[in-house]
TINU-47448 format. One record per atom (N, C-alpha, C, O, CB): residue in three letters; x negated, z negated, y negated. Coordinates in steps of 0.05 Angstrom, whole numbers, padded with zeros to 5 digits, always signed. Each point is the difference from the previous one (the first is absolute). Glycine has a CB too. Layout:
// residues N
ALAXZY;...
END
This chain:
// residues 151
UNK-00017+00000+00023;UNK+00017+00000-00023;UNK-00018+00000-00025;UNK-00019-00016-00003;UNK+00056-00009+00028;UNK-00028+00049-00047;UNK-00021-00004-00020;UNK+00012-00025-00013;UNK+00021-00011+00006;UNK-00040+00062-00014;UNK-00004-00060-00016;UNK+00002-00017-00017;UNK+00033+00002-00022;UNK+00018-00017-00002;UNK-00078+00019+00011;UNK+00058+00014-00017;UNK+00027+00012-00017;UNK+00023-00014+00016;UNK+00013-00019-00010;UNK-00031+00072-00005;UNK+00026-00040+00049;UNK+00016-00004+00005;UNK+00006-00019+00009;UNK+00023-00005+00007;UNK-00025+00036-00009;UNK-00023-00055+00005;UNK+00000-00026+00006;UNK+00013-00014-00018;UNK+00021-00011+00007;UNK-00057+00014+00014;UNK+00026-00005-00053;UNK+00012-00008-00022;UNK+00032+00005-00006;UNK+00012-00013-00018;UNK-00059+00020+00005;UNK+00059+00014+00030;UNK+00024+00006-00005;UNK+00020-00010+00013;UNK+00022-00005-00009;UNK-00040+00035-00005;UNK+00006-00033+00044;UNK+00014-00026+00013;UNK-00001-00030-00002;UNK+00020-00014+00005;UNK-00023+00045+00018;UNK-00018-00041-00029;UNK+00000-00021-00020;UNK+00015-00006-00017;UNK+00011-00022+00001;UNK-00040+00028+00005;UNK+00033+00014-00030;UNK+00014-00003-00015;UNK+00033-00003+00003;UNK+00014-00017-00010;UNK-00055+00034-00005;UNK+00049+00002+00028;UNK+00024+00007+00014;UNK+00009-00022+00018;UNK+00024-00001+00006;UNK-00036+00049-00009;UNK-00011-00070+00014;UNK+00011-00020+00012;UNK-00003-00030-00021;UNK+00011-00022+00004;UNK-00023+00051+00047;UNK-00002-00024-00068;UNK+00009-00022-00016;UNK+00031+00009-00021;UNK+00020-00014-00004;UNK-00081-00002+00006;UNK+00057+00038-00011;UNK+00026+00010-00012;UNK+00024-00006+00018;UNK+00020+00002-00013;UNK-00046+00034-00011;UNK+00030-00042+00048;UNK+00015-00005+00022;UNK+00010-00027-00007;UNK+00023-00005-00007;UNK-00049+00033+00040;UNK+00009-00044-00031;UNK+00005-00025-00005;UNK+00011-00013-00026;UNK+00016-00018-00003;UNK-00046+00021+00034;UNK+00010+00016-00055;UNK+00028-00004-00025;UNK+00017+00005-00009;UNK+00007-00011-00021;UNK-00022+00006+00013;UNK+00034+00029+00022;UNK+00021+00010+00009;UNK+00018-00012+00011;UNK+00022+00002-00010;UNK-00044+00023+00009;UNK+00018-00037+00021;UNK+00019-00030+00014;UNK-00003-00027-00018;UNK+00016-00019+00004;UNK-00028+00036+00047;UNK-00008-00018-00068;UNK+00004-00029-00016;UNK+00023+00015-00033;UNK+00020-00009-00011;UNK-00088-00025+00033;UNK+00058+00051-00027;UNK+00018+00012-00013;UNK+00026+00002+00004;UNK+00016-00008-00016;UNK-00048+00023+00009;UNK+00041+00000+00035;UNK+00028+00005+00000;UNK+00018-00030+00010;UNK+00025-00001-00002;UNK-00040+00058+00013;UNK+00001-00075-00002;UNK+00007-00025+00000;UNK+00010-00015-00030;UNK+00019-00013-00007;UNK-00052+00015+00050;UNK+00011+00006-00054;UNK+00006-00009-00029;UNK+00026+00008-00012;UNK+00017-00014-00011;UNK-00063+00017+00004;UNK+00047+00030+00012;UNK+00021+00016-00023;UNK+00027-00009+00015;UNK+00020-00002-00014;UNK-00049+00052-00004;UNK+00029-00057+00050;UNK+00035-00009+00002;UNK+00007-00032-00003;UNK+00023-00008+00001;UNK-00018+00048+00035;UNK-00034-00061-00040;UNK+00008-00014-00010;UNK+00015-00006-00022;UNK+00015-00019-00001;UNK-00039+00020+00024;UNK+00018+00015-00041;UNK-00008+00004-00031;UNK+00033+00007-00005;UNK+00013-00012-00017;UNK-00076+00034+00012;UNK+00072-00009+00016;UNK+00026+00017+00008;UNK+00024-00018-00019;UNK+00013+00004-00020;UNK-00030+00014+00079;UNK+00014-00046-00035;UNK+00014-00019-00015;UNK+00006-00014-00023;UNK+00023-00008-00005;UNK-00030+00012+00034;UNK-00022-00007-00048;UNK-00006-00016-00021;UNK+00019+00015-00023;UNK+00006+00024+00001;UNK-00057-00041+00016;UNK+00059+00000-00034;UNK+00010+00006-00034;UNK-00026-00008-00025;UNK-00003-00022-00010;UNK+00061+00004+00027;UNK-00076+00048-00023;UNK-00034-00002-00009;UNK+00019+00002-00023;UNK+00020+00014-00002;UNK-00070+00010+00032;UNK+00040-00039-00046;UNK-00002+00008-00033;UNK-00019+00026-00014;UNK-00025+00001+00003;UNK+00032-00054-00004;UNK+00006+00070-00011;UNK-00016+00017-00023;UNK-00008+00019+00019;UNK+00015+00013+00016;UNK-00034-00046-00053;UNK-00019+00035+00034;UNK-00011+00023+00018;UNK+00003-00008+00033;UNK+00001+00016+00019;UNK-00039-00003-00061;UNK+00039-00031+00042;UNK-00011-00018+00032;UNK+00015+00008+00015;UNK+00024-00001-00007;UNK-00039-00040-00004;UNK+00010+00054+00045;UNK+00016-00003+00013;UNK-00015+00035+00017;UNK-00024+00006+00000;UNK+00070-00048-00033;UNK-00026+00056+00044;UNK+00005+00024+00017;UNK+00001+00021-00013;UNK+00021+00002-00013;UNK-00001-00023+00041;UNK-00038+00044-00030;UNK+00002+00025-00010;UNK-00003+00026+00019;UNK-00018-00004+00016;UNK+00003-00021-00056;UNK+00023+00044+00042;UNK+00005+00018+00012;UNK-00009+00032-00006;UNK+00016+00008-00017;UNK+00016-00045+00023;UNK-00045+00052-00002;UNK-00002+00028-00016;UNK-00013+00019+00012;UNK+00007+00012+00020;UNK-00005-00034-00057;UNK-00030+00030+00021;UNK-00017+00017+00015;UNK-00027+00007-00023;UNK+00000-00013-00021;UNK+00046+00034+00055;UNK-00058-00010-00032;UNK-00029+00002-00005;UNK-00004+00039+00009;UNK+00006+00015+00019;UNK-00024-00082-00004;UNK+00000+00072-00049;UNK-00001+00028-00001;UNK-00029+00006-00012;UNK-00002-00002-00025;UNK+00057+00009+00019;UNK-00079+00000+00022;UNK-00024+00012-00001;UNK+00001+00022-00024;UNK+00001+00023+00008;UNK-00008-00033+00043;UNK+00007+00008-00077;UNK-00002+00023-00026;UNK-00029+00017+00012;UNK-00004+00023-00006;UNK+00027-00058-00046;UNK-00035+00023+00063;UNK-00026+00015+00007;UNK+00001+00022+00025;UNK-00006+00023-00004;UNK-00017-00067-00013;UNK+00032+00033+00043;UNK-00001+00018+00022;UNK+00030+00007+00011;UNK+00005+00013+00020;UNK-00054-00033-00007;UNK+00071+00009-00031;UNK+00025-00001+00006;UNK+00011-00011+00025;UNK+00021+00005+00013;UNK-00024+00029-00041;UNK-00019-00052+00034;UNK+00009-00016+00027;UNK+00026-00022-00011;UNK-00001-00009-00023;UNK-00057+00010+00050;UNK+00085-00007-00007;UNK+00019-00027-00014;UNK+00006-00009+00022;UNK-00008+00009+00021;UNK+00030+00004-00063;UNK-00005-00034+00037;UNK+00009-00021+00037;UNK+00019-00019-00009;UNK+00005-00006-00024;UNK-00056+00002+00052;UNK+00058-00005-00011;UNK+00021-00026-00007;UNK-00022-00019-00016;UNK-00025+00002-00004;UNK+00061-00002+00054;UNK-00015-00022-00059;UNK-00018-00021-00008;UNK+00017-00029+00000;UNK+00025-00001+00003;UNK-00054+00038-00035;UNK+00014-00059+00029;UNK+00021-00019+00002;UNK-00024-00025-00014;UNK-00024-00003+00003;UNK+00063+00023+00049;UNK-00019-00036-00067;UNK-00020-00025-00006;UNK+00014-00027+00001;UNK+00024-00002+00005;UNK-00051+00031-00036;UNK+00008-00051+00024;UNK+00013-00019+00000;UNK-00008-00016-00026;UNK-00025+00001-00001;UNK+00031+00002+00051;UNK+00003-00014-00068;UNK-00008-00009-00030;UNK+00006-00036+00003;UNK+00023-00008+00003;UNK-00006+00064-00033;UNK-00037-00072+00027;UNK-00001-00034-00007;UNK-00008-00011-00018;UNK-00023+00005+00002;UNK+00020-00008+00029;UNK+00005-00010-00049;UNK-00004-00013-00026;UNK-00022-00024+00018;UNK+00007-00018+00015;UNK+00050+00028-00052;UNK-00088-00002+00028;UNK-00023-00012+00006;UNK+00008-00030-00007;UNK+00017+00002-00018;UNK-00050+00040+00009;UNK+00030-00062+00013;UNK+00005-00032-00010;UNK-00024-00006-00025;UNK-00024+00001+00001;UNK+00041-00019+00055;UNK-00006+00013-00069;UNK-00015-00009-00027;UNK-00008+00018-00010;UNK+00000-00010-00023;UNK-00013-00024+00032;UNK+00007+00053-00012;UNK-00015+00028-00008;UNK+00020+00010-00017;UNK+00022+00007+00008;UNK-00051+00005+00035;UNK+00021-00011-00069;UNK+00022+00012-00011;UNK-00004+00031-00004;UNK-00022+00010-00006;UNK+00033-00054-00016;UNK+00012+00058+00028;UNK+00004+00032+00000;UNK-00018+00010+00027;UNK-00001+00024+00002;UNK+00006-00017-00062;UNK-00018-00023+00081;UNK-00010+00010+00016;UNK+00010-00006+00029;UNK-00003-00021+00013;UNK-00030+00023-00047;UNK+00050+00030+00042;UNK+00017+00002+00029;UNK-00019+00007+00020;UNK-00017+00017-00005;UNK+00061+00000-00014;UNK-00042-00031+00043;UNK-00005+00016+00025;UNK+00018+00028+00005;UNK+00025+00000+00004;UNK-00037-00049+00013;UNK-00005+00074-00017;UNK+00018+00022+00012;UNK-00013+00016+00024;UNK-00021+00013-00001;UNK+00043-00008-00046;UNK+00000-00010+00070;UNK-00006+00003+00030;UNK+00005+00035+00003;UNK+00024+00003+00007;UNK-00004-00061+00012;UNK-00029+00077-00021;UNK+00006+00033+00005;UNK-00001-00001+00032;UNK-00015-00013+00013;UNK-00011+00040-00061;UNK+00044-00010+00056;UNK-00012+00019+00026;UNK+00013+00029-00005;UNK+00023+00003-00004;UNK-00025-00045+00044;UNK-00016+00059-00039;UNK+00009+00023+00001;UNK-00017+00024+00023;UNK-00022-00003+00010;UNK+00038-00014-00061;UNK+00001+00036+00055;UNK+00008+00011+00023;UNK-00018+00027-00011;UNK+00007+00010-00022;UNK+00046-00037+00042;UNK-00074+00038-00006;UNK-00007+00028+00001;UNK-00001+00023+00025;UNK-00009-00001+00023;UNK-00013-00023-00057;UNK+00030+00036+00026;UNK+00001+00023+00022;UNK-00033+00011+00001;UNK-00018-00002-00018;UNK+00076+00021+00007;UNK-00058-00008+00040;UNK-00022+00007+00003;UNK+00001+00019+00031;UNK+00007-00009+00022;UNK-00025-00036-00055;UNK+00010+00071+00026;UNK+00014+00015+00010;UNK+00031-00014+00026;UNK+00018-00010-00013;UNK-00073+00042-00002;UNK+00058-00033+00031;UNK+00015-00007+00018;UNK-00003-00036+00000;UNK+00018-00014+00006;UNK-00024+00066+00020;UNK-00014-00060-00033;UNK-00007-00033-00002;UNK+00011-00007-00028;UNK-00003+00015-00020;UNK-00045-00017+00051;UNK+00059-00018-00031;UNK+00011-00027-00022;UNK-00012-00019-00001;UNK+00005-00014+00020;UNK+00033+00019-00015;UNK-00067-00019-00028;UNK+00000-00011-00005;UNK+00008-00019-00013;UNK+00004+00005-00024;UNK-00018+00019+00039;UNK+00020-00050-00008;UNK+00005-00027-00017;UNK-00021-00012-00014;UNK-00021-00006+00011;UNK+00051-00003+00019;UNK-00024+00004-00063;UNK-00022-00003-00006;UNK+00012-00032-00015;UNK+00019+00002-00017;UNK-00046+00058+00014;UNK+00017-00084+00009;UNK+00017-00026-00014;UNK-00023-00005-00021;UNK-00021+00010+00008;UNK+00052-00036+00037;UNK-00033+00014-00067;UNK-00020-00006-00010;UNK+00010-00021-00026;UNK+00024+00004-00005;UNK-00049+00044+00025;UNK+00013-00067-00036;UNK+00014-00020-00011;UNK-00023-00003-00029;UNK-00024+00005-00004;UNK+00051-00031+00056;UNK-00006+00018-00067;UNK-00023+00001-00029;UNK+00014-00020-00017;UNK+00025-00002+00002;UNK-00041+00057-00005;UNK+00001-00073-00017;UNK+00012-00016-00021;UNK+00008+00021-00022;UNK-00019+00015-00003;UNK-00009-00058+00014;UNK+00044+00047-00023;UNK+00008+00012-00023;UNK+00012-00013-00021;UNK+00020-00012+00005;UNK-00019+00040+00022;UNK-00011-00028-00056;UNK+00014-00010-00019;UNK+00027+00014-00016;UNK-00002+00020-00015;UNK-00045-00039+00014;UNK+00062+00011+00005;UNK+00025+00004-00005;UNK+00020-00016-00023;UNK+00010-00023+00000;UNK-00020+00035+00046;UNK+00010+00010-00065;UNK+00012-00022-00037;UNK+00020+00022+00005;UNK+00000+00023+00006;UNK-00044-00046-00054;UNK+00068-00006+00038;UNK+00031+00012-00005;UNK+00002+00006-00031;UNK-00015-00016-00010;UNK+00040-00015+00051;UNK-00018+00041-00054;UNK+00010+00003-00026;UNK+00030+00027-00006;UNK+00004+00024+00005;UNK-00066-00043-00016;UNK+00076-00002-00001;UNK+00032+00008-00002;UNK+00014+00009+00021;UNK+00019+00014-00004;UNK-00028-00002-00034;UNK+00003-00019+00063;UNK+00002+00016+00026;UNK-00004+00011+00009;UNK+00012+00004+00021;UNK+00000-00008-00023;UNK-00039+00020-00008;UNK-00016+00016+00011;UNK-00023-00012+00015;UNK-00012-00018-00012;UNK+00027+00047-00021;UNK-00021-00023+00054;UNK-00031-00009+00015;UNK-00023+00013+00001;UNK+00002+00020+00015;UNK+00021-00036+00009;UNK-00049+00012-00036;UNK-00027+00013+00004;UNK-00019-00013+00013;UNK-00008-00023-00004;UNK+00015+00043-00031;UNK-00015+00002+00055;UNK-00014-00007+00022;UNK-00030+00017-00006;UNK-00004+00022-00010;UNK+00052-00032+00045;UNK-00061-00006-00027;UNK-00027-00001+00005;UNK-00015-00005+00025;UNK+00014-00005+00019;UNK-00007-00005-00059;UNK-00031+00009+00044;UNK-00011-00001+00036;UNK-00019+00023-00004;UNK-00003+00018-00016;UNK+00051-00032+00050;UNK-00063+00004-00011;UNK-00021+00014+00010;UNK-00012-00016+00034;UNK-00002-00024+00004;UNK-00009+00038-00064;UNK+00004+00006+00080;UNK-00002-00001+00033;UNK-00017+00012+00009;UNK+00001+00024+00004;UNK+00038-00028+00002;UNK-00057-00009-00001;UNK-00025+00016+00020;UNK+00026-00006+00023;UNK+00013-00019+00006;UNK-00082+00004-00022;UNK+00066+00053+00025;UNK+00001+00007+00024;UNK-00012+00006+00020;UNK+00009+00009+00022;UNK+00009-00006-00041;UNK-00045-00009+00011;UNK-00020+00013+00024;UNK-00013+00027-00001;UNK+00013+00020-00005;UNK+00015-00045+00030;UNK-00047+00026-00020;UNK-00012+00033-00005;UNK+00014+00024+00019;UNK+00002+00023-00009;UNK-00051-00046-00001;UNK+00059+00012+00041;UNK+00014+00027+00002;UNK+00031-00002-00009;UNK+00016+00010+00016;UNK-00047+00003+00024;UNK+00043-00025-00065;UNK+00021+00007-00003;UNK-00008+00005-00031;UNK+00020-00005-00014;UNK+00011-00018+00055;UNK-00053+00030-00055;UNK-00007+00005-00026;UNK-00005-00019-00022;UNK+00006+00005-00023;UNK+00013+00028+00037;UNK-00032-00060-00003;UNK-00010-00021-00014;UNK+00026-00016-00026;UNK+00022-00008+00005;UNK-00077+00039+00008;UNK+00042-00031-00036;UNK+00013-00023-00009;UNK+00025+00026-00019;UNK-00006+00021-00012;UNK-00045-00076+00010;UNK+00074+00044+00006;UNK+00032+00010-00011;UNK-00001-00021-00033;UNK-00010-00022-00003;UNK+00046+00030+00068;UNK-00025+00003-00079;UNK+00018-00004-00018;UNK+00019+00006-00007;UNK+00003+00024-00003;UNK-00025-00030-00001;UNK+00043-00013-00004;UNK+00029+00002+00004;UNK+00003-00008-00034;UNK-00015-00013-00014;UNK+00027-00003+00076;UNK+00018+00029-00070;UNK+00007-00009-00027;UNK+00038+00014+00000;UNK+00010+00022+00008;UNK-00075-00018-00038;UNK+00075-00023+00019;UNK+00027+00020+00003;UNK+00031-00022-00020;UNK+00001-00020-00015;UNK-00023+00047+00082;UNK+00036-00013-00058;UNK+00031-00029-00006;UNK+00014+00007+00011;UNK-00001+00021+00013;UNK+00005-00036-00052;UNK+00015-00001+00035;UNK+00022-00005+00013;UNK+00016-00021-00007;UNK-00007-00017-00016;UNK-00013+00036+00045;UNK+00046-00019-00016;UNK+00026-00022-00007;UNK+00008-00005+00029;UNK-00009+00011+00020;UNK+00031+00008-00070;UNK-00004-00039+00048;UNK+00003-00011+00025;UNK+00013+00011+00017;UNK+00008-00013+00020;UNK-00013-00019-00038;UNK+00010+00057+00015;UNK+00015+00025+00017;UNK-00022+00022+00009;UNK+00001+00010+00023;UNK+00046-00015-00053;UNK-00065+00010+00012;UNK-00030+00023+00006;UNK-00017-00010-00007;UNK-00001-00023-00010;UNK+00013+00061+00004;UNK-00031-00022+00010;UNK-00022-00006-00001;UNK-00022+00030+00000;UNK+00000+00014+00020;UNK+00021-00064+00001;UNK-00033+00055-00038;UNK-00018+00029-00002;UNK-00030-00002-00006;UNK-00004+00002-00024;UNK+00045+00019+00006;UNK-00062-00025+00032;UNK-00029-00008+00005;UNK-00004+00023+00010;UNK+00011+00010+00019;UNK-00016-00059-00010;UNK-00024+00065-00035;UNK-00023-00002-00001;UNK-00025-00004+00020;UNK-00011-00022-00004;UNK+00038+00013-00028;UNK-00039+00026+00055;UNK-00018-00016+00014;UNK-00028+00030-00013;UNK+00005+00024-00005;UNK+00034-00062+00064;UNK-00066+00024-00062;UNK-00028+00019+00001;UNK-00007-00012+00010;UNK+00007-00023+00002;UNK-00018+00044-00031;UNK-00014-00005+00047;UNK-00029-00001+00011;UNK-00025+00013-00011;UNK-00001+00003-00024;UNK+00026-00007+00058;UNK-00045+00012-00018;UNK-00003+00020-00010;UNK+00003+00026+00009;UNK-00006+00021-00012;UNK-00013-00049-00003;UNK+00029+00024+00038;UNK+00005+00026+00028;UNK+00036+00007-00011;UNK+00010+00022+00005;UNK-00050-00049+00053;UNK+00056+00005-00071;UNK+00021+00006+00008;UNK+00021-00021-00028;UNK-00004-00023-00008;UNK-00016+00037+00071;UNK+00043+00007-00070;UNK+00020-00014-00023;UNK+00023+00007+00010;UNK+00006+00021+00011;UNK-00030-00019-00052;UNK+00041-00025+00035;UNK+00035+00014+00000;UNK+00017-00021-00009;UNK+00000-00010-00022;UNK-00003+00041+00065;UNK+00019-00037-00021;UNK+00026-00016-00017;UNK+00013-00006+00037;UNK+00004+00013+00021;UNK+00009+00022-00089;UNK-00010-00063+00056;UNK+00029-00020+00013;UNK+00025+00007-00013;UNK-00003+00004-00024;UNK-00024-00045+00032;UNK+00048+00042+00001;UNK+00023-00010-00008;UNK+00020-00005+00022;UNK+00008+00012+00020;UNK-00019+00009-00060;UNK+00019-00051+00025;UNK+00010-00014+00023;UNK+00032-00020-00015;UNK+00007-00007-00023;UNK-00071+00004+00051;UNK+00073+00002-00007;UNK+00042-00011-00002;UNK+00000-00018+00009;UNK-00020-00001+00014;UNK+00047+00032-00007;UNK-00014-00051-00005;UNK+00009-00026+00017;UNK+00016+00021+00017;UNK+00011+00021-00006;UNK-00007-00070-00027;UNK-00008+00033+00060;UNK+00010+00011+00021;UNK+00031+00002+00003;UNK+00010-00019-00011;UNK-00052+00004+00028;UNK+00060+00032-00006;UNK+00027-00004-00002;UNK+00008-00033+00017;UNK+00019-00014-00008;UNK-00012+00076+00006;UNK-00020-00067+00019;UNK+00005-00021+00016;UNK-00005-00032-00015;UNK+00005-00023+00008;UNK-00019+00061+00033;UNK+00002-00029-00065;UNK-00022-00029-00017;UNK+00035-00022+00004;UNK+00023+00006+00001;UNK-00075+00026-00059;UNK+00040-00050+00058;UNK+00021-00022+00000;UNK+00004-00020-00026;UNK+00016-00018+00000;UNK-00028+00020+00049;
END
């Protein structure tokens, strides 16, 4: 097995595992009444660079004491020829409400084979949400809904 394809099962088996702590999370989450940004979002993710897009799904928590700074849980889904990767990955983001609007901020080392460190910037209200992601390999855009199911 070369080296490359070693790294890819590796990866693909740790991505495994945050995939099941994730989707554990999102039907917990199902139940709760989140204030504001916090809570279940739903959407998809669009590559402006290679026009790659996929499902997407997150989960949003108001950090404890930290002011304006959320935990936000992503997993999103890429195609690859006949193969679907899951990709879960988690980042602190600062997040300021003003008049009802939300601006988000963040930045995520992803790792060198998924194109190193992302930056994110975008808003939203407690219904959408429209983020902003660069690299340097790669730019586009989130946009994401509370799920029809949100409770």
């Amino acid at each position: 097995m070369n080296k490359r394809a070693l790294i890819m099962l590796v990866a693909a088996a740790v991505f495994a595992v945050g995939c099941s702590s994730f989707n554990r999370d999102w039907e917990k989450a199902s139940g709760i009444d989140f204030k504001g940004v916090e809570g279940r979002w739903i959407g998809s993710w669009h590559s402006d660079y290679n026009q790659h897009n996929g499902p997407l799904r997150c989960l949003i928590t108001k950090n404890d004491g930290e002011n304006d700074v959320y935990h936000t849980r992503f997993h999103a889904k890429y195609k690859l020829g006949f193969l679907t990767i899951n990709y879960p990955y988690d980042m602190d983001m600062t997040i300021k409400q003003n008049k009802g609007m939300f601006n988000f901020n963040g930045e995520a080392d992803l790792g060198w084979l998924a194109g190193g460190v992302y930056k994110y910037d975008g808003n939203g209200s407690v219904d959408s949400i429209k983020m902003n992601y660069r690299a340097n390999i790669d730019f586009g855009t989130f946009k994401l809904e509370r799920p029809k199911d949100n409770k």
